[in-house]
N, C-alpha and C positions, 0 to 999 in steps of 0.2 A: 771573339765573334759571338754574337747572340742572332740566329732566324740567318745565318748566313751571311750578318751584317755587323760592319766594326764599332765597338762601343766608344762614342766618344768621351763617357766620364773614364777618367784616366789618363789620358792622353795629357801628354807636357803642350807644353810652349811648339817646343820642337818638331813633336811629332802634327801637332795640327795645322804648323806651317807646310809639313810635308804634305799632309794629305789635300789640303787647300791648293796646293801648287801641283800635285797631280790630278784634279778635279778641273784646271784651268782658271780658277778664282784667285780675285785680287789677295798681296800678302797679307793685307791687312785684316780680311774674313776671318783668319785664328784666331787675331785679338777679339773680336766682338763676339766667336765664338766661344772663347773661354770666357768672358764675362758672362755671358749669358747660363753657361756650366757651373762654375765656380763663385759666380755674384748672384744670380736669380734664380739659381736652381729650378730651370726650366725643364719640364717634363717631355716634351716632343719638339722634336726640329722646328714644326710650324710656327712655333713660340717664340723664333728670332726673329721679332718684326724687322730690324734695321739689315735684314740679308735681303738680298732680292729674290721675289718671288720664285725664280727659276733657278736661282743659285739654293735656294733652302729646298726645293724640285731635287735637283744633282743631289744635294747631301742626304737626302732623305733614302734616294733610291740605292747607297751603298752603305749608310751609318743608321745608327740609333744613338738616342742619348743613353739608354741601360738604365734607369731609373728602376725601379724594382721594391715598390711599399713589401712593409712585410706581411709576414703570410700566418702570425700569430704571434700574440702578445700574454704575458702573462703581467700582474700588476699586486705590487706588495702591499700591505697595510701601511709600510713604511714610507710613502711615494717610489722605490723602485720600479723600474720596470725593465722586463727582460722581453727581448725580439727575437723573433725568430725569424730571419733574412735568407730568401732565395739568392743564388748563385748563377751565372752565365751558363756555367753546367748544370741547372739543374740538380744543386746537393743544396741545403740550409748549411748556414752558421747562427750561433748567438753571439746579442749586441747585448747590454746591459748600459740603462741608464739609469745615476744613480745621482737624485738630486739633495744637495745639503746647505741649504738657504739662499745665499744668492751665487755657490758654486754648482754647476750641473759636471758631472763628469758623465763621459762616456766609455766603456771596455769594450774596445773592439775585438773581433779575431783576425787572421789573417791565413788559415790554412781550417778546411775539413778534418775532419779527425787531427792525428798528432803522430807523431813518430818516437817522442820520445818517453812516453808508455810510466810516464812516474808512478807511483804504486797509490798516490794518495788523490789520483786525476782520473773524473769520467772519461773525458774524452779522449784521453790514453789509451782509455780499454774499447774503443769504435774500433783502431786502425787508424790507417793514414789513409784518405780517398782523394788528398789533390790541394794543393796551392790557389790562393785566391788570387784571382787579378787585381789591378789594381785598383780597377774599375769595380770589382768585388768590396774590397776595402772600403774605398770610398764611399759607395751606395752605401754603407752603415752609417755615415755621418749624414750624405745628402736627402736619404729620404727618411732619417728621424724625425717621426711629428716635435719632438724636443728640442729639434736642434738648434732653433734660437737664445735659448736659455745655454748654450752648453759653453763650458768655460774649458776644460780640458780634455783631452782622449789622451787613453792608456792602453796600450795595446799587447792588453793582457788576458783578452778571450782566447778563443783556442787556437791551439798551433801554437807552435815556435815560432816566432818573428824573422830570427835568424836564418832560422831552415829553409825560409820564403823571403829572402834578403833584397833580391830584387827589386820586387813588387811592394814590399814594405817603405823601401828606399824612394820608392816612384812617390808612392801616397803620402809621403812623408815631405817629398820635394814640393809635389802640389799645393800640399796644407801650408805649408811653407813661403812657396815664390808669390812675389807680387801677382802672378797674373793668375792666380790659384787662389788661396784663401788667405795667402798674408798673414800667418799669425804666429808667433815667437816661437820659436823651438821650445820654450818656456812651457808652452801648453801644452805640449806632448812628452809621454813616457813611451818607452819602448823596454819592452821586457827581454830578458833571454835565461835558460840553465846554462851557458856560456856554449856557445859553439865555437871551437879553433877554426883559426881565420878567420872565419863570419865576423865573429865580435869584433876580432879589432877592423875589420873593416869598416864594422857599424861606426866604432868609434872616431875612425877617421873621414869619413864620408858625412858625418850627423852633428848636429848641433845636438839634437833633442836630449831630455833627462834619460837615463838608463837605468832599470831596476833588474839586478841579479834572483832569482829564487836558489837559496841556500839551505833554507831549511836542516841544515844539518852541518855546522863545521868541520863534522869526521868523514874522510876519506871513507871509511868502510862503512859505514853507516848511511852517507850519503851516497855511496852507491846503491844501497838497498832500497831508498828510497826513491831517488833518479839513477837510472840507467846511463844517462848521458854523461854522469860523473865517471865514468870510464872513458872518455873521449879526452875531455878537460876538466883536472880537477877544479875543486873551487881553490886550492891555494889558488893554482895558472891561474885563474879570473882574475883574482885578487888582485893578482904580483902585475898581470895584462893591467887591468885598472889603474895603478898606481901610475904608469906611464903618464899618465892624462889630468889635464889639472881642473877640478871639480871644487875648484875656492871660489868661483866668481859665479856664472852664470848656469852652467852648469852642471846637473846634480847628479849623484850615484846612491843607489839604496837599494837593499836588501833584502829581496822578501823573506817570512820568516813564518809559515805555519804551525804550531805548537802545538804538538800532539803526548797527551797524555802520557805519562810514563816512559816518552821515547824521547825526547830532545828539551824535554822541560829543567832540567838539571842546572845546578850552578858550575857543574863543571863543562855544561856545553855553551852555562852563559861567557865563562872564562877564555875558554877556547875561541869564541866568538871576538872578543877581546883583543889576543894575540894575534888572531887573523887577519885582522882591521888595522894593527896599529900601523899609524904614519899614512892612513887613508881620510881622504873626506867624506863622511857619509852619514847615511842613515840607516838602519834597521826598523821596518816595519813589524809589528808581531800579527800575526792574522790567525783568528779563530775559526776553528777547525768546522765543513758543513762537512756533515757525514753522507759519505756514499753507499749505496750498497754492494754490499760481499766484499767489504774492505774492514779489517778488524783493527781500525783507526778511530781514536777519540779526540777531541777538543780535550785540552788544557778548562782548567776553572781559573776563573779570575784571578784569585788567591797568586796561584802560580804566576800568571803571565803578569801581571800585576807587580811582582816579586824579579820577575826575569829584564823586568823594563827599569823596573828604578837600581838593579843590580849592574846593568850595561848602563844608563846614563850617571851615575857618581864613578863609573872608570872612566868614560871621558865620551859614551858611544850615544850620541843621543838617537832614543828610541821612540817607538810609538807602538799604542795598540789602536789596530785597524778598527773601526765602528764593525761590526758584525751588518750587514744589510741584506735585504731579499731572502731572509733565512727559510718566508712564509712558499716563496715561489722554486726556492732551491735554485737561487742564482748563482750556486758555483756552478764552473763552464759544465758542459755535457749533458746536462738531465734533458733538458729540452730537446734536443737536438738526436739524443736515442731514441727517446718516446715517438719525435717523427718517424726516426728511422724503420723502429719495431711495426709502428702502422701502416708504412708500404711494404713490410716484408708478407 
């Protein structure tokens, strides 16, 4: 609900037959109104010429479309750019768009704060303040000035995806259905630290690519650095994943932050190794944006460099992530405190 009125981005198929049919309107008013949602990203009701005057009257006086530009911008030397997106409730998230020639990606979030508190994550250290809608979700992609250029979303801003399963699921069905945005499960990632149940839900419910954060093969070590490796270890993940066949169409990968002196080793490249084996995948390595009051460092080149061609001649092919927005501190959370700290 936004101003006491139901937001129609997010709404399926289903749900805008429902509402169309309790408004008294023909069944066919959902389909033109999700075109007009999901194809012309129309900003106000009145903007459905092809509804009739008095039926876009009705919708008007019970819905919004929830449109919502954002509310600050920050812009890298590097073309990055990180958003700072208002909420139905009244809380921001960050969007991160991150252009690289003729691929635009987008990092969406899908929950305020976080719950599951990793030790190397700002927005760990907010708290949890609430699940986004889907209509939440979605406004990151529909009122990006960028969004024409954008080739993928990754939905790897804040929150757990899993945690917000539902809504996740919605946004994902939308991007997804023909009457939505039509566009391959191909183009979307979905992240998790593995939630039991969740996950395999995800994976049974989703086409989309899946990226694990593992950051650590060790059981005890990986708990010191996520919390939620007490719930589901990463072997579970792993051995959960192996279920699901990731040779064709869709993919499984690894996130992998390397932090100085703690996970850089050849013995946690090894471990990495044994963990994987008989999986289809990939390993990302990603370098470390320093937070504060965290006495965590980036890996140097050398290393990570060293940890990448050591996992790809076992059999693991790897990558190191381009480093981007380092100028605006596009890892999740900086933005979105800074708000927080100037309404307190």
């Amino acid at each position: 609900m936004e101003n006491g009125k139901k937001v129609l981005m997010g709404m399926t198929a289903n749900e805008l037959k429902e509402l169309v049919g309790s408004l008294g309107m023909p069944g066919f008013t959902a389909g033109q109104i999700a075109k007009w949602l999901y194809g012309a990203h129309v900003r106000d009701i009145d903007g459905m010429t092809n509804i009739s005057k008095a039926n876009r009257t009705k919708l008007a006086e019970v819905c919004t479309v929830g449109a919502m530009d954002p509310a600050d911008c920050q812009r890298s030397t590097d073309g990055t750019v990180k958003y700072l997106f208002p909420t139905a409730s009244g809380k921001y998230v960050e969007t991160v768009f991150i252009p690289d020639g003729d691929r635009g990606t987008l990092c969406v979030s899908s929950q305020v704060g976080c719950k599951m508190n990793c030790l190397f994550c700002q927005t760990g250290k907010q708290g949890f303040e609430g699940n986004l809608t889907a209509g939440d979700i979605l406004n990151q992609i529909y009122s990006l000035p960028e969004r024409e250029r954008l080739t993928n979303v990754v939905f790897m801003g804040q929150g757990e995806p899993m945690d917000n399963l539902d809504n996740v699921l919605k946004a994902t069905t939308i991007l997804t259905a023909n009457y939505g945005y039509a566009w391959s499960p191909k183009r979307i990632t979905v992240s998790s630290v593995g939630i039991k149940n969740k996950l395999k839900r995800f994976l049974d419910e989703s086409d989309c690519h899946v990226a694990i954060s593992m950051h650590s093969p060790l059981h005890e070590q990986r708990q010191e650095l996520m919390p939620a490796e007490r719930q589901m270890t990463i072997k579970e993940t792993v051995e959960l994943l192996k279920q699901y066949d990731f040779t064709h169409q869709r993919r499984a990968s690894f996130e992998y932050i390397v932090f100085d002196g703690v996970n850089d080793t050849r013995m946690h490249a090894r471990e990495i190794i044994k963990l994987v084996e008989g999986l289809e995948c990939r390993v990302n390595l990603i370098r470390f944006h320093t937070i504060p009051g965290v006495n965590l460092h980036g890996a140097d080149d050398r290393k990570m460099e060293a940890m990448r061609d050591f996992l790809t001649q076992h059999g693991v092919f790897t990558t190191i992530r381009a480093s981007r927005g380092e100028d605006i501190f596009a890892a999740c959370g900086l933005l979105t405190t800074a708000r927080k700290q100037q309404q307190e």
